[in-house]
C-alpha positions, -999 to +999 in steps of 0.1 A: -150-127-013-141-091-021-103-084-014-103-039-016-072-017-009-077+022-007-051+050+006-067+070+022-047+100+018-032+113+051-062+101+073-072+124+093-048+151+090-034+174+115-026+201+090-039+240+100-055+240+062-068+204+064-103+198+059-125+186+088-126+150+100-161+156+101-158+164+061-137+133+050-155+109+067-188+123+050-172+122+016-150+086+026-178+063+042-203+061+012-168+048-005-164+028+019-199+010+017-198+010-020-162-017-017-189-042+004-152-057+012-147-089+028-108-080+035-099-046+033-060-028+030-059+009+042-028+032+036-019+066+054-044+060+085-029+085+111-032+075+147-048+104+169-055+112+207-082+118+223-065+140+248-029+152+246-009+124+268-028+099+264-024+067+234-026+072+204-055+053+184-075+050+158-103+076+164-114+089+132-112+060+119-137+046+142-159+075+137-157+065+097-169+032+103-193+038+133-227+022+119-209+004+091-201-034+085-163-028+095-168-022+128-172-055+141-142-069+117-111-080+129-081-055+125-047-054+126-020-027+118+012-016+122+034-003+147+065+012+157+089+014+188+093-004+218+067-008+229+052-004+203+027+020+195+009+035+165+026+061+143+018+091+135+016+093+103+008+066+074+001+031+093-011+006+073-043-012+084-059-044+081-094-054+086-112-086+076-146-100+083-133-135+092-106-141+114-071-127+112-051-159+125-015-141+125+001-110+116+031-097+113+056-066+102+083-068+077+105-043+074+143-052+068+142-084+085+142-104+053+165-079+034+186-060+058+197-022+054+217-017+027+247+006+031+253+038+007+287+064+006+277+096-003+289+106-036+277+142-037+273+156-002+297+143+029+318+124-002+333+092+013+306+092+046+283+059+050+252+057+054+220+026+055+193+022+039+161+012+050+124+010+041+104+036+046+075+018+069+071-015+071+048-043+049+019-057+068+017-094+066-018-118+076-027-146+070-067-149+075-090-179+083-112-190+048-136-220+049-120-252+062-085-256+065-079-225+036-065-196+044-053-164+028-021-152+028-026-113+025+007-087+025-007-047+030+018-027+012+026+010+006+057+017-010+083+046-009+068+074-038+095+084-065+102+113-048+148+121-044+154+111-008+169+147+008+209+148+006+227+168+031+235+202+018+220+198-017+184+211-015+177+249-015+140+248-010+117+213+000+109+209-033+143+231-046+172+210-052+211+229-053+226+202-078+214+182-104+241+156-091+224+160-056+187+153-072+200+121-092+217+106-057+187+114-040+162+100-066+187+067-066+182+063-030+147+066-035+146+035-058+166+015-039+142+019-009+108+014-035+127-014-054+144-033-019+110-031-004+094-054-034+123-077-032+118-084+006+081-091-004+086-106-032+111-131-007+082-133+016+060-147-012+089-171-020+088-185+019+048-187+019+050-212-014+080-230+000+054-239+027+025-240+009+031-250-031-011-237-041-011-205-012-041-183-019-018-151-016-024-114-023-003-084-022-027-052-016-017-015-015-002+016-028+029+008-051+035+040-062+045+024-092+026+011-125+023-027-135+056-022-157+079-002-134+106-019-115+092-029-079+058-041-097+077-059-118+099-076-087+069-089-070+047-103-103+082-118-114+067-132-149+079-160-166+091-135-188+116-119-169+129-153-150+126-171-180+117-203-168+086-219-175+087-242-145+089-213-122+052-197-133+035-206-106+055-186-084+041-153-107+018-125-088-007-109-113-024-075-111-062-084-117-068-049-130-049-064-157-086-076-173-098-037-173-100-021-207-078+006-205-101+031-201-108+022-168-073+011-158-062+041-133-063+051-098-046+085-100-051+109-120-016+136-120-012+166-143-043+150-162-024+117-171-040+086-159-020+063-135-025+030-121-004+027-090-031+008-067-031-027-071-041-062-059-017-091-072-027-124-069-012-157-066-022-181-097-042-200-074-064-169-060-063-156-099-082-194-111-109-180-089-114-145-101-146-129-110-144-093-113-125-063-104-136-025-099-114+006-101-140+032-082-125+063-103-156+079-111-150+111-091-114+112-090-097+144-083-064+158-098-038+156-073-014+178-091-041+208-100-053+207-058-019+212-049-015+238-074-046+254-066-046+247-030-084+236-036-075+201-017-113+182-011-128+160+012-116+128-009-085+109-018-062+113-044-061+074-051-091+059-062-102+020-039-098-013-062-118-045-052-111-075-064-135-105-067-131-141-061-150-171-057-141-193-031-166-217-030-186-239-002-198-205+014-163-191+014-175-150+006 
């Protein structure tokens, strides 16, 4: 069973300078193909219309899999509103070649809002904080009675939330004092996110002690940074050896080095993608790929304007062996 998770970078993108749909989904679908994935976790799909008034849907992303494997897999994927509808911009989706028993959204309803007074703008007014979009949550029909416990993920990027009256520009802050409240607020959203996850997992082995679980996405964050480090909670950091089995682990942990990135920024090599798995889905690991190969620069396109057909993140698949026919 191959478990993949790929953003697909603002999916298709309604941006005047934008390169075609037509473009992207010649340069994504051969990437696509390549994953051969069983269960796959897409970030930034945008949800289009066919014909202003109507729905939105998932159009392009139709068109990308049109002729492919993935059309016939089940699918799930986020929403907001009531009713609920597709955003947008940046819905996660879910797709799986077996059955997707249930699904569901978390966002704040594990960890509620958390409240914040303005320090440097509006001193003494209150404000809540909330996530950013919410975490996608299915669990998926294996052989027999097993089942996967799968969580789709995209957290916040560490980019300074905007503060009333303290930015100049978009990217031109007024205060330095404005930046650092801003850039606190953003790691409260990043880090509160991977606790109400990492809570989620907690509940799932409450239930089930040996849960097959993995957590999929964009973290915007390496294996040692805070939210990564909420979610794999090592023994290390809860120091108690009884509670190991409770620990998620990044399989692209077994890649040399070399190989161990899925962004590539200002030339240094980053590792932000992941797939974490529970020690039960780790005892039947086989392999995992990091398809980097032709990975762009994110920070040179935007300098240069010279933004391609391709995604700034690079896909990771993760093998495992289930078993009795389980793939």
């Amino acid at each position: 069973m191959r478990i993949a998770t790929f953003n697909l970078e603002d999916f298709p993108s309604d941006s005047p300078d934008a390169v075609s749909v037509e473009e992207r989904i010649a340069a994504l679908r051969p990437q696509m193909l390549r994953l051969d994935a069983d269960v796959l976790c897409l970030q930034e799909v945008n949800a289009d219309r066919l014909r202003p008034g109507l729905a939105r849907g998932f159009h392009a992303l139709d068109r990308l899999f049109e002729g492919t494997p993935y059309a016939s897999y089940s699918w799930t994927a986020t929403t907001i509103g009531s009713p609920p509808e597709f955003a947008d911009k940046h819905n996660l989706v879910t797709l799986s070649r077996r059955p997707i028993r249930f699904t569901e959204q978390v966002r704040n309803s594990i960890v509620p809002e958390q409240h914040h007074r303005y320090v440097t703008a509006g001193a003494g007014a209150d404000t809540t904080v909330g996530w950013d979009r919410p975490a996608l949550y299915s669990v998926i029909d294996l052989d027999g009675d097993r089942r996967l416990h799968l969580v789709n993920l995209h957290l916040r990027a560490p980019l300074a939330v905007p503060i009333e009256g303290q930015k100049l520009r978009p990217f031109v802050w007024k205060s330095v004092g404005g930046w650092a409240e801003g850039f606190y607020l953003a790691g409260l959203r990043r880090s509160g996110q991977a606790l109400e996850v990492r809570l989620l997992v907690e509940r799932i082995l409450a239930d089930e002690r040996d849960a097959l679980i993995a957590v999929c996405g964009d973290f915007n964050a390496d294996i040692d940074e805070v939210p990564v480090r909420i979610l794999r909670a090592d023994r290390e950091d809860t120091g108690n050896g009884a509670l190991a089995a409770h620990m998620l682990v990044p399989v692209d942990r077994s890649l040399p080095a070399s190989r161990r990135f899925s962004v590539l920024h200002a030339g240094r090599q980053l590792m932000l993608d992941h797939v974490l798995a529970s020690r039960a889905l780790l005892a039947l690991s086989r392999d995992v790929e990091v398809h980097n190969e032709a990975l762009g620069d994110e920070l040179v396109a935007f300098a240069t304007g010279a933004r391609g057909p391709d995604s700034f993140h690079a896909p990771v698949v993760a093998e495992f062996d289930l078993g009795g026919g389980g793939a």
